[in-house]
DOZA-985764 format. One line per field, with one value per atom (N, C-alpha, C): x, y, z; residue in one letter; residue number from 0; atom name. Coordinates in nm, 4 decimals, decimal comma, always signed. Atoms other than C-alpha are relative to their C-alpha. Layout:
<nodes>
X X/...
Y Y/...
Z Z/...
r A/...
k NUM/...
a CA/...
</nodes>
This chain:
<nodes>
X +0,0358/+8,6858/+0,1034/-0,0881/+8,9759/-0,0098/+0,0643/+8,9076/+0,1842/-0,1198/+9,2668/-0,0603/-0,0006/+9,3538/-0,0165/+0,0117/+9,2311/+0,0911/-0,0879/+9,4601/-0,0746/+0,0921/+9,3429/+0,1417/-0,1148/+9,6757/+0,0127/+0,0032/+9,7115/+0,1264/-0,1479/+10,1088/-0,0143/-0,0035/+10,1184/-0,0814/+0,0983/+9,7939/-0,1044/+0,1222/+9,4897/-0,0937/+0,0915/+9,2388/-0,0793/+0,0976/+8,9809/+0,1256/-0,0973/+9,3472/+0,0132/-0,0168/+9,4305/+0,2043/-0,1589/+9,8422/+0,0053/-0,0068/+9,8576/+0,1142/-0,1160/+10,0830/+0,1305/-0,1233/+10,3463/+0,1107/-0,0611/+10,3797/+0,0249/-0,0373/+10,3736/+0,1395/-0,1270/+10,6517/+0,0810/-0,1460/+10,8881/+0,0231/+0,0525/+10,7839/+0,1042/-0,0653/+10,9240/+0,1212/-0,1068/+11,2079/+0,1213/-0,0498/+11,3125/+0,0577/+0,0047/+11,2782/+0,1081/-0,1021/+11,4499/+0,1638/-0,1984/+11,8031/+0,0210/-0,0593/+11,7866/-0,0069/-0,0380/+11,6982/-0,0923/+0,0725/+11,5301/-0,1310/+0,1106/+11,2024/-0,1058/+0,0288/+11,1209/-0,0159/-0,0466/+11,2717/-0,1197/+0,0834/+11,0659/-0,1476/+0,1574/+10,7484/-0,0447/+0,0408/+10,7963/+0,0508/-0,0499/+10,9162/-0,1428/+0,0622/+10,6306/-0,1315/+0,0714/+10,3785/-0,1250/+0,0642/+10,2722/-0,0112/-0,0093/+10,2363/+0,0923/-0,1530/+10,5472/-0,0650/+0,0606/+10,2853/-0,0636/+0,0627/+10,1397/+0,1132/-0,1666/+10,5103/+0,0271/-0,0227/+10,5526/-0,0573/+0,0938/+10,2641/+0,0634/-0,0611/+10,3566/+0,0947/-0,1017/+10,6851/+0,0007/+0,0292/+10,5909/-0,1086/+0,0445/+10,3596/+0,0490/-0,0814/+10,5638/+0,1377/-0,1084/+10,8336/-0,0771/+0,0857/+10,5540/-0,0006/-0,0129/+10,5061/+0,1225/-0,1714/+10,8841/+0,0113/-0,0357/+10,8910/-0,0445/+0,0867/+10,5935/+0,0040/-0,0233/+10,6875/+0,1281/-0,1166/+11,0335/-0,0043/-0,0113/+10,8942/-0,0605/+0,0675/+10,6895/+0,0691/-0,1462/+10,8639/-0,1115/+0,0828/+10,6773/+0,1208/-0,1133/+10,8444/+0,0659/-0,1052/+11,0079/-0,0632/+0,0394/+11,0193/-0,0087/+0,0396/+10,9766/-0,0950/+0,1373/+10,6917/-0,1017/+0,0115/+10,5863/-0,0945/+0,0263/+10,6183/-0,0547/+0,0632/+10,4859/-0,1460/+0,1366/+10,1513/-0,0625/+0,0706/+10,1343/-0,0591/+0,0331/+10,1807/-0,1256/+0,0964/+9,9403/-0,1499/+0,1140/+9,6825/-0,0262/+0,0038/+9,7373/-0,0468/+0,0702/+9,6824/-0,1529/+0,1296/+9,3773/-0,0990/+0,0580/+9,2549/-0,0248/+0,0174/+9,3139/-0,0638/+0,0379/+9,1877/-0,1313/+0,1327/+8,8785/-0,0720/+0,0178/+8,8661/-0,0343/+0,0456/+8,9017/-0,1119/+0,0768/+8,6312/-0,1059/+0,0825/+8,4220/-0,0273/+0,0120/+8,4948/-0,0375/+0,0248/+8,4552/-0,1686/+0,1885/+8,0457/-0,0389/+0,0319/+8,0224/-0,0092/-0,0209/+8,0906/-0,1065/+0,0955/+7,9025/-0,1542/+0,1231/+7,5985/-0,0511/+0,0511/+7,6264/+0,0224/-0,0395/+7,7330/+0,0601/-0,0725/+7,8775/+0,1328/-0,1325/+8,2087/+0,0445/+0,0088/+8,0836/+0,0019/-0,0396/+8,1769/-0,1242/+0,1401/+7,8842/+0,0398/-0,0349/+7,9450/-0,0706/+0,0025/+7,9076/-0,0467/+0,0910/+7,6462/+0,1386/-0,0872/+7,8725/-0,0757
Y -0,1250/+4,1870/+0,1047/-0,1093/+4,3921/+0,1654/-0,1172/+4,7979/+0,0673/-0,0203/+4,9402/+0,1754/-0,1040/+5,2914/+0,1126/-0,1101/+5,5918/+0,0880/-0,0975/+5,8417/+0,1131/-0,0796/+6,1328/+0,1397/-0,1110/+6,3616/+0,0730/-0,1002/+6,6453/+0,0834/-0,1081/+6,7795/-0,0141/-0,0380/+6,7128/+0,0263/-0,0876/+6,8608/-0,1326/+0,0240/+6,7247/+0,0523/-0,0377/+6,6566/+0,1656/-0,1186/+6,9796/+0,1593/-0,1182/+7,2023/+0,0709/-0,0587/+7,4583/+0,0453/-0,0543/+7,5940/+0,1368/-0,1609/+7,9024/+0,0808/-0,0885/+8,2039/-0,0864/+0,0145/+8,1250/-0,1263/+0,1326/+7,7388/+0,0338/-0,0387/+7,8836/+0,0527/-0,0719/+8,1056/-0,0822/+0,0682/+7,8653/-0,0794/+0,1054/+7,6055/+0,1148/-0,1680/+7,9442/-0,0074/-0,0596/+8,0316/-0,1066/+0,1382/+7,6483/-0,0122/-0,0364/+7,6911/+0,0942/-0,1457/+8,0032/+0,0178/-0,0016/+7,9047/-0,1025/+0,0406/+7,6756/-0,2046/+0,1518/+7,3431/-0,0692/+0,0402/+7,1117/-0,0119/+0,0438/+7,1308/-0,1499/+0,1363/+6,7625/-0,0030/+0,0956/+6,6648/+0,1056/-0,0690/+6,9978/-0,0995/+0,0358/+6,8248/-0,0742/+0,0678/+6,5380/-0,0470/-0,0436/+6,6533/+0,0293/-0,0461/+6,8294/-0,0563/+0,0521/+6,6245/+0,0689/-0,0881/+6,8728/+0,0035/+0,0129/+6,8522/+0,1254/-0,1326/+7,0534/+0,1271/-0,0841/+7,2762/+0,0967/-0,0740/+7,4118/+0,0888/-0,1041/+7,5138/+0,0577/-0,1437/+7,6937/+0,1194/-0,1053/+7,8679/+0,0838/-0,0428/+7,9397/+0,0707/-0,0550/+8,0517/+0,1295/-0,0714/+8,2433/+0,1274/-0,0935/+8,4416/+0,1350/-0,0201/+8,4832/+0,0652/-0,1102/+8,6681/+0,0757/-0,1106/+8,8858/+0,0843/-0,0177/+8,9837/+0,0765/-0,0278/+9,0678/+0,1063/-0,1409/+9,2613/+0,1681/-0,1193/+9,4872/+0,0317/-0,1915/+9,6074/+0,0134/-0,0910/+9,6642/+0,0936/-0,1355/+9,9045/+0,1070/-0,0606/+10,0468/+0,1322/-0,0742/+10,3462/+0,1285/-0,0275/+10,4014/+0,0855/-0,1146/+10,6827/+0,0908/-0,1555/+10,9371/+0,0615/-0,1432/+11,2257/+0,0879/-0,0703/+11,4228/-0,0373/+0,0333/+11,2591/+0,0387/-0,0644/+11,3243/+0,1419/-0,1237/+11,6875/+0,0627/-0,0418/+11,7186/-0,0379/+0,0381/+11,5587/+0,0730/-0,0905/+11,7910/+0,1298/-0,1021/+12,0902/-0,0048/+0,0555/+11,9081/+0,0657/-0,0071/+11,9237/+0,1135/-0,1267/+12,2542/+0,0943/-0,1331/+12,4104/-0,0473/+0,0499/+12,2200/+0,0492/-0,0584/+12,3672/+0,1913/-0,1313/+12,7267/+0,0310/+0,0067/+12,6548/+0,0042/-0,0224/+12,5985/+0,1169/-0,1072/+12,8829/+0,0912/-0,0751/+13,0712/+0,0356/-0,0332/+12,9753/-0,0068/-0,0647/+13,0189/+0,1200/-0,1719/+13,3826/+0,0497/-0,0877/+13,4430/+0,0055/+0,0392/+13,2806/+0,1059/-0,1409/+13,4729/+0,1386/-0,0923/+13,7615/+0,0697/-0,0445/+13,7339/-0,0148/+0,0455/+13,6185/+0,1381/-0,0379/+13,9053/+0,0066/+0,0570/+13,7759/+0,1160/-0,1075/+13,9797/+0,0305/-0,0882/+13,9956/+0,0326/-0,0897/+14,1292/+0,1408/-0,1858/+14,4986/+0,0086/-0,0999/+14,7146/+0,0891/-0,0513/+14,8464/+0,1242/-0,1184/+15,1834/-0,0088/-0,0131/+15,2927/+0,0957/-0,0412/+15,4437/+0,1585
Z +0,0631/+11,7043/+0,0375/-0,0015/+11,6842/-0,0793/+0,0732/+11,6233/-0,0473/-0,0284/+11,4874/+0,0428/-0,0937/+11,6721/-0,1470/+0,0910/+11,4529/+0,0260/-0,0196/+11,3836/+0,0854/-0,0758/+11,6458/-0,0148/-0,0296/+11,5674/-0,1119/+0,1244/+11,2715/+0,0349/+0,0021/+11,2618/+0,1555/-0,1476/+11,6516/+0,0929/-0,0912/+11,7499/+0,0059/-0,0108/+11,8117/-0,1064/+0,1243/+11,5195/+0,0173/-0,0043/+11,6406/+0,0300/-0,0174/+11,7789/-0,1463/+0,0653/+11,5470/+0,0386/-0,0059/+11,4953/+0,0644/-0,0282/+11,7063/-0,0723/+0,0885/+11,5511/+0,1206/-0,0987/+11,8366/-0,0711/+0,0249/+11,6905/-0,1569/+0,1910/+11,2841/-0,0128/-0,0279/+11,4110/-0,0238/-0,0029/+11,5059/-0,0557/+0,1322/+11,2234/-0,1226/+0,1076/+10,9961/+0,0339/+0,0313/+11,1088/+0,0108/+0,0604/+11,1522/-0,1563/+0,1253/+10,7807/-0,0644/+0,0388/+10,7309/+0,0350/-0,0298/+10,9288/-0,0809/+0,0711/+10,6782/+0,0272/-0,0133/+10,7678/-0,0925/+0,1997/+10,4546/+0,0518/-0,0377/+10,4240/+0,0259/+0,0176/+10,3896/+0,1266/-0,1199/+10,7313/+0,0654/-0,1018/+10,9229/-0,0260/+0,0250/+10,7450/+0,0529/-0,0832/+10,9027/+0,1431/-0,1296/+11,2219/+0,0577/-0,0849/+11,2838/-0,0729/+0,0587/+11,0785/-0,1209/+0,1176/+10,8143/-0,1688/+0,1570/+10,4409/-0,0268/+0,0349/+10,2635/-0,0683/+0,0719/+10,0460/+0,1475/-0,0872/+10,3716/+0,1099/-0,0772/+10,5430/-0,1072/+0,0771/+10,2105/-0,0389/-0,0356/+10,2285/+0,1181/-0,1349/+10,5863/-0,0264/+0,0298/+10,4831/-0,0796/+0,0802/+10,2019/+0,0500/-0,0882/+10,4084/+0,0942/-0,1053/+10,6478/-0,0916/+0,1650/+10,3729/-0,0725/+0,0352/+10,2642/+0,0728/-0,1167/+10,5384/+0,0645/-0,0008/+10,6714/-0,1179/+0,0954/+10,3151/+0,0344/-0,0008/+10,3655/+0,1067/-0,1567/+10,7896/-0,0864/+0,0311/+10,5885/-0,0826/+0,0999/+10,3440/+0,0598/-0,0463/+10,5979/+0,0566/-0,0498/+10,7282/+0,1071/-0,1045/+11,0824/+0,0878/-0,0419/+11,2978/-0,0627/+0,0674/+11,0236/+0,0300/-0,1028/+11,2103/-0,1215/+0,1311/+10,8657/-0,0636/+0,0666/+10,7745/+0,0556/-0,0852/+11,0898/+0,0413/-0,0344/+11,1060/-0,1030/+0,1043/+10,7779/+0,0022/-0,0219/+10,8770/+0,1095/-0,0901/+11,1426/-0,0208/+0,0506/+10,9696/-0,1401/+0,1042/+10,6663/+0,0906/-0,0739/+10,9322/+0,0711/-0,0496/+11,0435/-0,0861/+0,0989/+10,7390/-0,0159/+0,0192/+10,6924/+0,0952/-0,0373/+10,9944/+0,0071/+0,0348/+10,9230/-0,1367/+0,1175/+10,5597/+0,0528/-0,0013/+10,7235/+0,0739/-0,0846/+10,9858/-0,0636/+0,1183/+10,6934/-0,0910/+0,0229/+10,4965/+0,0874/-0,0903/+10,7891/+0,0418/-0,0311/+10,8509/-0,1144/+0,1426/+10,4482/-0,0238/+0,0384/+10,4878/+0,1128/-0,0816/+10,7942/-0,0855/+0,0410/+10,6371/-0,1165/+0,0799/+10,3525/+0,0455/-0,0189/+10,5023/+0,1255/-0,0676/+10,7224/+0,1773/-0,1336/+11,0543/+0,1281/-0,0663/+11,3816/-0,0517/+0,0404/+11,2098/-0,1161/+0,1486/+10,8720/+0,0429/+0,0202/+10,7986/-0,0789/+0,0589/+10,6977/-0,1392/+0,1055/+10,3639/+0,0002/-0,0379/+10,3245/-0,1424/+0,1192/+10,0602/-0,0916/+0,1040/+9,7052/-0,0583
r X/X/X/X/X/X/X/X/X/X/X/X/X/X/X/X/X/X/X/X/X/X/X/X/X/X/X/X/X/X/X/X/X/X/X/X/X/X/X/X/X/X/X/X/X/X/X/X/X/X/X/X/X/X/X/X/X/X/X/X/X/X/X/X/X/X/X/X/X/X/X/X/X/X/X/X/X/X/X/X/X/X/X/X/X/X/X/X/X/X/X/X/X/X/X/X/X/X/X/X/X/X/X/X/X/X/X/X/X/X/X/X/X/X/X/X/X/X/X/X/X/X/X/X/X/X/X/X/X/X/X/X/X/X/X/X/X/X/X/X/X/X/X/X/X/X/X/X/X/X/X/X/X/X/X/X/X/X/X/X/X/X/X/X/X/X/X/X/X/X/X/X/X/X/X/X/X/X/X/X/X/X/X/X/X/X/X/X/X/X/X/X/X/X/X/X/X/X/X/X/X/X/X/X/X/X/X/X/X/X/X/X/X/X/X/X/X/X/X/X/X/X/X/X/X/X/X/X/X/X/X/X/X/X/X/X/X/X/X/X/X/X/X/X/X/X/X/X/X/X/X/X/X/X/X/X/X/X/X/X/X/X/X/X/X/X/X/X/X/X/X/X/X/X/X/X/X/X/X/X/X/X/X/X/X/X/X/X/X/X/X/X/X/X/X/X/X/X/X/X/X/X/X/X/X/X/X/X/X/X/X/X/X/X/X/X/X/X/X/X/X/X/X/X/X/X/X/X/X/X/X/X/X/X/X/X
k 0/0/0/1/1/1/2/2/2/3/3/3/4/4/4/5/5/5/6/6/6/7/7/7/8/8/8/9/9/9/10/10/10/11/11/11/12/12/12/13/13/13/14/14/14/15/15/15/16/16/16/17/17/17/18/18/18/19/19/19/20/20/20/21/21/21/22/22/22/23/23/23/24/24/24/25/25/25/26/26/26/27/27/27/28/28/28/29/29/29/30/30/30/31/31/31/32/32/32/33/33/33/34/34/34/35/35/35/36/36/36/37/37/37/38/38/38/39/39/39/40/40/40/41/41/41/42/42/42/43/43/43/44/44/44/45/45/45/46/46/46/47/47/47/48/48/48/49/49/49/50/50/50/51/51/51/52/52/52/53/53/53/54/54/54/55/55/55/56/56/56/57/57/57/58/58/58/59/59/59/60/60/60/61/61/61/62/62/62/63/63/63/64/64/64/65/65/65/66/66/66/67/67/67/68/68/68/69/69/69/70/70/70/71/71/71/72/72/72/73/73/73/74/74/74/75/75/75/76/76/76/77/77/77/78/78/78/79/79/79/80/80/80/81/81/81/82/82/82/83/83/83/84/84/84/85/85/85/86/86/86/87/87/87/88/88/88/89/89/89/90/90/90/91/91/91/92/92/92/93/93/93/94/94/94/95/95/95/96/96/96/97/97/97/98/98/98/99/99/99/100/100/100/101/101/101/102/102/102/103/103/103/104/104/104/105/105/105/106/106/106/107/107/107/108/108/108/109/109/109/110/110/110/111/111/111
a N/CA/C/N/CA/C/N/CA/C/N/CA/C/N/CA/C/N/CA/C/N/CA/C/N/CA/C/N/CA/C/N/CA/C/N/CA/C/N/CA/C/N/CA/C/N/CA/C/N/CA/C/N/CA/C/N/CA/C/N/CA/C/N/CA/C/N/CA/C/N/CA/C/N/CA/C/N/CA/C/N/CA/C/N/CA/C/N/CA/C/N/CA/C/N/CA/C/N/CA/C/N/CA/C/N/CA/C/N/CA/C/N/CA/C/N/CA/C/N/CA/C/N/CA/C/N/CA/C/N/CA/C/N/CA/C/N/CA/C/N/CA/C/N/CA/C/N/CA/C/N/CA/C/N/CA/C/N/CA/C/N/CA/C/N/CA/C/N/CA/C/N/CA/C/N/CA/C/N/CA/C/N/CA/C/N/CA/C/N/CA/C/N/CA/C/N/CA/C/N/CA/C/N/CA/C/N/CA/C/N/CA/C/N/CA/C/N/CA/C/N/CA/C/N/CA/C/N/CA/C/N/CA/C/N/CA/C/N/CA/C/N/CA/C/N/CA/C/N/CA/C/N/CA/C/N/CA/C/N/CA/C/N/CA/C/N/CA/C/N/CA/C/N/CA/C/N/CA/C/N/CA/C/N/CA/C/N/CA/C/N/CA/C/N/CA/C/N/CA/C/N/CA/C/N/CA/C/N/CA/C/N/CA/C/N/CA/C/N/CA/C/N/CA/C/N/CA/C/N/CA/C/N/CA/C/N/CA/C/N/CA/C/N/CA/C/N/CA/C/N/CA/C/N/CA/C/N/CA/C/N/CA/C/N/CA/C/N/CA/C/N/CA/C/N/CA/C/N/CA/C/N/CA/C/N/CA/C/N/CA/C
</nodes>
């Protein structure tokens, strides 16, 4: 009664392991200096539709932090001052309800 050996391996890992980002990474950029995808696939025992996913992700990705434009100091100082007026906009109409409603720093109108 011979049992043959079940496969127990998925791309390297262990059937229940999962690919951490660390190991997708370097699966990518394998990819990206250019080496064929065929051979990475079965290097690292992966189907080729799932490293182009990967890849393709991973170049979305790369596009959208490069359009991102984190740190302009003019964007910046314009969100500061954005928010500045916004708080005097409101100071404002706070002293105008005051006022009308009467408040300690309504003026007493003087009968006509």
């Amino acid at each position: 009664m011979s049992k043959e050996p079940k496969e127990t391996k998925q791309g390297l890992l262990e059937v229940k392991q999962r690919w951490s980002v660390r190991r997708k990474r370097e699966v990518v950029v394998r990819l990206l200096r250019g080496e064929p995808l065929d051979a990475v696939s079965r290097d690292v025992g992966l189907e080729v539709y799932r490293l182009e996913q990967w890849r393709d992700k991973a170049l979305a990705a790369m596009e959208q932090g490069l359009k991102d434009r984190t740190g302009d100091p003019l964007q910046a100082e314009l969100d500061t001052a954005m928010q500045h007026i916004g708080e005097l906009s409101m100071a404002c109409e706070l002293l105008r309800r005051e006022r009308q409603q009467g408040g300690p720093l309504a003026r007493k109108r003087r009968p006509k």
